[in-house]
Structure formats: C-alpha cells, structure tokens
PyMOL CGO cylinders between C-alpha atoms (Angstrom):
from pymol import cmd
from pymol.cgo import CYLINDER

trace = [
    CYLINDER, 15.26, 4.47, -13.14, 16.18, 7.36, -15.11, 0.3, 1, 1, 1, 1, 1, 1,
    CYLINDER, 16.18, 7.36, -15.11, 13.31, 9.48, -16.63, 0.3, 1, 1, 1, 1, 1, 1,
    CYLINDER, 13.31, 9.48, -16.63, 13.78, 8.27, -19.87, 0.3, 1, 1, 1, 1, 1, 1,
    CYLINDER, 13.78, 8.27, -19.87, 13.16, 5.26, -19.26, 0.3, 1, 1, 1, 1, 1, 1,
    CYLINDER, 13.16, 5.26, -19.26, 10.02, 6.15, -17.13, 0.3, 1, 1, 1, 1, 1, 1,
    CYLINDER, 10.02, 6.15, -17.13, 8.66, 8.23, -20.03, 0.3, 1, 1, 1, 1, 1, 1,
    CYLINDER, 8.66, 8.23, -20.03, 9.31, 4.77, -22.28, 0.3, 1, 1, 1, 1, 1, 1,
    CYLINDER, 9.31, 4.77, -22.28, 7.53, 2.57, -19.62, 0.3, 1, 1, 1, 1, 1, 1,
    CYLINDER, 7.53, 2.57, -19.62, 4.42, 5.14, -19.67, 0.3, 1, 1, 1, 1, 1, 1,
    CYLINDER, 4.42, 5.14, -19.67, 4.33, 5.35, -22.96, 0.3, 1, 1, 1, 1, 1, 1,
    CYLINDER, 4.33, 5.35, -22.96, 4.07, 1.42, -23.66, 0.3, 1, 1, 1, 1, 1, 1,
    CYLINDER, 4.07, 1.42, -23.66, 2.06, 1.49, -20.67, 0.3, 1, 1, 1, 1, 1, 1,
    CYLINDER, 2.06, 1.49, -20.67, -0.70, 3.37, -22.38, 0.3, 1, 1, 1, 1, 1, 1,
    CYLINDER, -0.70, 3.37, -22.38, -0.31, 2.01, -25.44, 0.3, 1, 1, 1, 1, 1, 1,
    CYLINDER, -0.31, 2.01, -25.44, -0.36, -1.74, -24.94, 0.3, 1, 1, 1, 1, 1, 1,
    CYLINDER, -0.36, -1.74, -24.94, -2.70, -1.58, -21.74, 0.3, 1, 1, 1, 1, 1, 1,
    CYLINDER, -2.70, -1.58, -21.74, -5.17, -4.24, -22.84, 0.3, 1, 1, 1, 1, 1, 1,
    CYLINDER, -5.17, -4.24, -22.84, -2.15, -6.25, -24.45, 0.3, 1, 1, 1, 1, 1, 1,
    CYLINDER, -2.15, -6.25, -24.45, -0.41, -5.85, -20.84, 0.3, 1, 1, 1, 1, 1, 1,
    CYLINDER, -0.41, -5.85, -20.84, -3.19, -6.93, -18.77, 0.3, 1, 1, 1, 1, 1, 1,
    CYLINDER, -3.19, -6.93, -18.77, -3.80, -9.93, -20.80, 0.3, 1, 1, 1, 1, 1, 1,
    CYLINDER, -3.80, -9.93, -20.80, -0.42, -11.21, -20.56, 0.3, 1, 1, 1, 1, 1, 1,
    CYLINDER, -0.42, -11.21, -20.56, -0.91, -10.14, -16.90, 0.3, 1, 1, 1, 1, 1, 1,
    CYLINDER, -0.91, -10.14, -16.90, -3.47, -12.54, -16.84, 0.3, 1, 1, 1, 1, 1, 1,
    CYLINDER, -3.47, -12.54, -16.84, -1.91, -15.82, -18.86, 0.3, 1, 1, 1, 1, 1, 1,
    CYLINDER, -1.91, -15.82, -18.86, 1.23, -15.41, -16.84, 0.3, 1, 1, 1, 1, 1, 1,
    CYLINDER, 1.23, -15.41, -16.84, -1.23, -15.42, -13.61, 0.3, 1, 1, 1, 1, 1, 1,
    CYLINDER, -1.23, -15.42, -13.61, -2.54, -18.43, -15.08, 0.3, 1, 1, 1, 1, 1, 1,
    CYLINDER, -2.54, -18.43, -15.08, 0.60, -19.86, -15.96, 0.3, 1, 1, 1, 1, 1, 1,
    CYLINDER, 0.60, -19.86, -15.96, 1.82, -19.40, -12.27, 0.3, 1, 1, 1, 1, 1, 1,
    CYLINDER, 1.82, -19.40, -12.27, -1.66, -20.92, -10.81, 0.3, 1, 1, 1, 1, 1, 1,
    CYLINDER, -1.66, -20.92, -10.81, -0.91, -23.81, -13.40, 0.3, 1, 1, 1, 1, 1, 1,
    CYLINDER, -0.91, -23.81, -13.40, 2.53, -24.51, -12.34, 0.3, 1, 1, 1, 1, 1, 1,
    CYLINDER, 2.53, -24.51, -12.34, 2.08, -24.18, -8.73, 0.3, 1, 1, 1, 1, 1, 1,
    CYLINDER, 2.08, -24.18, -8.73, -1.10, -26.31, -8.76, 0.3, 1, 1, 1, 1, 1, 1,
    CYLINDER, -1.10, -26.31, -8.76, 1.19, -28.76, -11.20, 0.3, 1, 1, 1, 1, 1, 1,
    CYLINDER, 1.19, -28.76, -11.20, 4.27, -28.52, -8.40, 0.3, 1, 1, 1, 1, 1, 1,
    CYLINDER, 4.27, -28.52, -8.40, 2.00, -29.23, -5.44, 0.3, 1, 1, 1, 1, 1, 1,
    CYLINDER, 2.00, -29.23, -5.44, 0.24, -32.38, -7.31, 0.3, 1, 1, 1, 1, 1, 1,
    CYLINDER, 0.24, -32.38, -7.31, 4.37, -33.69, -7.71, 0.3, 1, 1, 1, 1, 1, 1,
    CYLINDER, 4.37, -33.69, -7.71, 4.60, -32.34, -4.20, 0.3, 1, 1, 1, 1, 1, 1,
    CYLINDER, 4.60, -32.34, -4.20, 1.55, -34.49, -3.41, 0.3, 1, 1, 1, 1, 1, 1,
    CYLINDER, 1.55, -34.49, -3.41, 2.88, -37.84, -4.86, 0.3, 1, 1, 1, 1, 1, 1,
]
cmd.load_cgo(trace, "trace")
C-alpha cells in the first residue's frame, strides 16, 4: 500500500471512528445472523 493511501486510510480512520466501529458491529451481526440462518438450513 503506498503511503498515500495509508495517510487516506488514517485519516478516515480518525475521522469516522465511531461510524467505523458501528458498521464493525452490524456487519458482525450480520455475519452471526447469516451463519446462525445457514446452520438452521444446515440443520433441516
């Protein structure tokens, strides 16, 4: 990754920290949803 690009990341790092970590967490959910969804199918 060239440093550009790193300075970019940081930047929206820093700036959309609480935004990131709440997608973080709904696409966490997201995956516990579909996996629990996929293993119910799996189940049946």
């Amino acid at each position: 990754m060239s440093n550009i690009l790193k300075e970019e990341k940081n930047h929206l790092e820093n700036s959309n920290s609480k935004r990131q970590k709440i997608i973080r967490k709904t696409l966490e959910a997201a995956d516990g949803l579909s996996l629990g969804i996929s293993m119910v199918i799996a189940v049946f």
